[in-house]
KEKERO-818222 format. One record per atom (N, C-alpha, C): residue number from 1; atom name; x negated, y, z. Coordinates in Angstrom, 2 decimals, decimal comma. Layout:
# KEKERO-818222
NUM	CA	X	Y	Z
...
//
This chain:
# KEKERO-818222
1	N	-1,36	-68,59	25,58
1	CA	-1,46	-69,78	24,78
1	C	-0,55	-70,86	25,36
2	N	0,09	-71,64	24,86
2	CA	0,98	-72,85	24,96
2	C	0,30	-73,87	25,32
3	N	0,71	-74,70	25,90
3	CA	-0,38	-76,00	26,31
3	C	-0,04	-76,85	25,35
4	N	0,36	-76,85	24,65
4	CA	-0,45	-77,75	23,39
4	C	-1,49	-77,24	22,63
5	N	-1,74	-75,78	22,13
5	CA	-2,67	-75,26	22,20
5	C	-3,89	-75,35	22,79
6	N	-3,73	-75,12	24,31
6	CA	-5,16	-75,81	24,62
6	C	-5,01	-77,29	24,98
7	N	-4,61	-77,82	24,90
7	CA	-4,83	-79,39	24,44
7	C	-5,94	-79,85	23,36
8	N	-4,93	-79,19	22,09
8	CA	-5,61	-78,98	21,31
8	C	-7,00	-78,75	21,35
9	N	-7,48	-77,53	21,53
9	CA	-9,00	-76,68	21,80
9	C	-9,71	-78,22	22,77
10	N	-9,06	-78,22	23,76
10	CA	-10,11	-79,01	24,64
10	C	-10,44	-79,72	24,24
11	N	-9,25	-81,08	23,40
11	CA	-9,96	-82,31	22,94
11	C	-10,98	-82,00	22,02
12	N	-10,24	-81,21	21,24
12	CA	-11,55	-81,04	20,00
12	C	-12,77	-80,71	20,48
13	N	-13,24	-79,62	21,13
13	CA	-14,54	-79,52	21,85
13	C	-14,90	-80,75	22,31
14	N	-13,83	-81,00	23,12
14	CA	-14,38	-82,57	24,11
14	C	-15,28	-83,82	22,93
15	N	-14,44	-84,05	22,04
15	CA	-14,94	-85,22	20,95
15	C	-15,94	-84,30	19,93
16	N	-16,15	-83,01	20,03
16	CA	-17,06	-82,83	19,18
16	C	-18,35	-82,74	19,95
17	N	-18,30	-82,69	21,53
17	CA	-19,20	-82,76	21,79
17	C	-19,78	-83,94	22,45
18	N	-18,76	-85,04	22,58
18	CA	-19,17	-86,50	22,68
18	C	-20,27	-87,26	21,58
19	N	-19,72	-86,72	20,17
19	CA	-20,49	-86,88	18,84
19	C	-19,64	-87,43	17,76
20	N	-18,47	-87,46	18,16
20	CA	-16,78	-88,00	17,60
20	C	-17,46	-87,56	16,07
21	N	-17,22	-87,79	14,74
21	CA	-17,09	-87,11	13,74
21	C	-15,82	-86,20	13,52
22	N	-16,38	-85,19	12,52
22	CA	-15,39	-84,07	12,88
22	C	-13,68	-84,30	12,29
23	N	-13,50	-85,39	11,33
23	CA	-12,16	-85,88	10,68
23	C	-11,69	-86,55	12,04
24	N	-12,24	-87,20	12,81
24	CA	-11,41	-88,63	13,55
24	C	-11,18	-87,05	14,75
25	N	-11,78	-86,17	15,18
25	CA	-11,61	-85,13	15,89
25	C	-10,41	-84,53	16,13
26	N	-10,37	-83,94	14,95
26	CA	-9,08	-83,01	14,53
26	C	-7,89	-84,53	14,67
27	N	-7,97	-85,64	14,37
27	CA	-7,13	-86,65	14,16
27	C	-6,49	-86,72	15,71
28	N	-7,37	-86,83	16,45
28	CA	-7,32	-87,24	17,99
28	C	-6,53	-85,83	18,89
29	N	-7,19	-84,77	17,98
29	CA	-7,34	-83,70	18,73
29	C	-5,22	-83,03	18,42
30	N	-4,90	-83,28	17,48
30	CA	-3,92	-82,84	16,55
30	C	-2,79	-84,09	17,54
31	N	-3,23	-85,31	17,51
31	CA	-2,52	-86,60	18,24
31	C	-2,19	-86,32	19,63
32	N	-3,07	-85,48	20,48
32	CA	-2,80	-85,26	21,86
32	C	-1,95	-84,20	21,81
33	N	-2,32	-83,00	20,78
33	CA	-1,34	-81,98	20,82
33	C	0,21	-82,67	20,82
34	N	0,50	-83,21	19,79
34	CA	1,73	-83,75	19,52
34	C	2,22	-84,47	20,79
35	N	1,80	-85,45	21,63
35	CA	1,89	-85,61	22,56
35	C	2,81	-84,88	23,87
36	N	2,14	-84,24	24,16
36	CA	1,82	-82,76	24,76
36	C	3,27	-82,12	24,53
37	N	3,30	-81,85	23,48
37	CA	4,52	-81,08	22,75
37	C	5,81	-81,50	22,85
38	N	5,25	-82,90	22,91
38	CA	6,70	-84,25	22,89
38	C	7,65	-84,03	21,57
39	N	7,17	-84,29	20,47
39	CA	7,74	-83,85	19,31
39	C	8,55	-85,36	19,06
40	N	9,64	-85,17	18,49
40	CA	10,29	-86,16	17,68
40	C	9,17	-86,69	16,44
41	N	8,87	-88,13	16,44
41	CA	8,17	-88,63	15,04
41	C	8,71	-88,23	13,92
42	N	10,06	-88,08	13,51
42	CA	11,21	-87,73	12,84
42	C	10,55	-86,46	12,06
43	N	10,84	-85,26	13,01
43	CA	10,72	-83,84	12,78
43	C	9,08	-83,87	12,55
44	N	8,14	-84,70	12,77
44	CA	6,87	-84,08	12,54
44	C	6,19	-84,61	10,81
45	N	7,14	-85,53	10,56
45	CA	7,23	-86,64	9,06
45	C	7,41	-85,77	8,63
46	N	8,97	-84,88	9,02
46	CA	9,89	-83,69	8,06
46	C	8,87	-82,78	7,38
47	N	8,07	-82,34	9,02
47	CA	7,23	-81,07	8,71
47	C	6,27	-81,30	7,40
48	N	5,56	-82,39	7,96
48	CA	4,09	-82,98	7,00
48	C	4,67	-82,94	5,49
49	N	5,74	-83,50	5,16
49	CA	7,08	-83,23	3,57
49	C	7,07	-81,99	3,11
50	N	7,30	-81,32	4,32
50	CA	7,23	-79,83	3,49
50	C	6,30	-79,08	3,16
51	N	5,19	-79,43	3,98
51	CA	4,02	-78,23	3,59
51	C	3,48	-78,79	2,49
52	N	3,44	-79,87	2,36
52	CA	2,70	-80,56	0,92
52	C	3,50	-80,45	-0,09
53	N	4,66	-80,13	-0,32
53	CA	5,46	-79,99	-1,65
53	C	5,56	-78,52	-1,71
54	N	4,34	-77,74	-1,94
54	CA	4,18	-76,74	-2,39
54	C	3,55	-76,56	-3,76
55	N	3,78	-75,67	-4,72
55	CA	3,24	-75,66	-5,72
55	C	1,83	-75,55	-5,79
56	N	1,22	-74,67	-4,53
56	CA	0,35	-74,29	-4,36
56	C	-0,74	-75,15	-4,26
57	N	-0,64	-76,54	-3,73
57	CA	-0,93	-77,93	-3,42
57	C	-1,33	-78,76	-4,43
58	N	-0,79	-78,13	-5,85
58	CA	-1,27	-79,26	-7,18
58	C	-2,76	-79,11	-7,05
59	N	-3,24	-78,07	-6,78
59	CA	-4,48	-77,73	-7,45
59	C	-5,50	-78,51	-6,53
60	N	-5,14	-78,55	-5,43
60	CA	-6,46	-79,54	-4,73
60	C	-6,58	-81,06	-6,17
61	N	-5,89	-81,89	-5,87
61	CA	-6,24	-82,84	-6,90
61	C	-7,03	-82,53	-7,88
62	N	-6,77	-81,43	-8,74
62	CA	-7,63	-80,91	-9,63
62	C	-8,39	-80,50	-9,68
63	N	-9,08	-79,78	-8,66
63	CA	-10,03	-79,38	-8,25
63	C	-11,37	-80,63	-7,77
64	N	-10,33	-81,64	-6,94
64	CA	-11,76	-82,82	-6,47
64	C	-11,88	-83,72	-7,92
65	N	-11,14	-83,75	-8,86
65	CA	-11,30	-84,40	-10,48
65	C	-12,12	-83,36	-10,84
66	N	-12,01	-82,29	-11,37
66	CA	-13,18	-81,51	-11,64
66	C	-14,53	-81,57	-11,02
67	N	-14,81	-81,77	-10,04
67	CA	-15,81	-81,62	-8,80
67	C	-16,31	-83,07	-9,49
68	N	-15,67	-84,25	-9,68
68	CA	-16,09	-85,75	-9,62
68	C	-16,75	-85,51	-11,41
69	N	-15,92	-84,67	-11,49
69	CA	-16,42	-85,12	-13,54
69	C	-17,85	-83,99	-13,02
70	N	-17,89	-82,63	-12,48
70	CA	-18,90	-82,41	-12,95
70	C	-20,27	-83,31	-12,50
71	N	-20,19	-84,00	-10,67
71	CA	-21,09	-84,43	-10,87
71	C	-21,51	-85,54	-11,22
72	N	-20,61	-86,24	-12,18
72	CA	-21,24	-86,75	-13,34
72	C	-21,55	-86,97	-14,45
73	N	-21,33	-85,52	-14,91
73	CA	-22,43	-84,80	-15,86
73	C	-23,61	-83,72	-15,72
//
């Protein structure tokens, strides 16, 4: 394993077992990795651009609009 990898693992255990909620977790936990890694801000913007302009990606939206209409009907 790479040590950003366990970076990764540790914080997250670490703040999940402090009582961190599990979003600000992964937030913190994902933040130290990067760290760690020493990534350009640049190249990690790039990355976040690309995985979301997938086609595959429309459907969440549609899915939490569906979810909101059904439960309120």
């Amino acid at each position: 394993m790479t040590e950003a990898a366990i970076v990764l693992i540790l914080v997250m255990v670490a703040t999940l077992a402090i009582g961190v909620p599990i979003g600000w977790g992964l937030t913190l936990a994902s933040f130290a990795a990067i760290m760690v890694e020493d990534m350009p801000i640049a190249v990690l913007v790039q990355r976040m651009f690309t995985s979301m302009d997938a086609f595959t990606m429309l459907a969440v939206p549609a899915f939490l609009v569906a979810g909101d209409i059904m439960a309120g009907g």
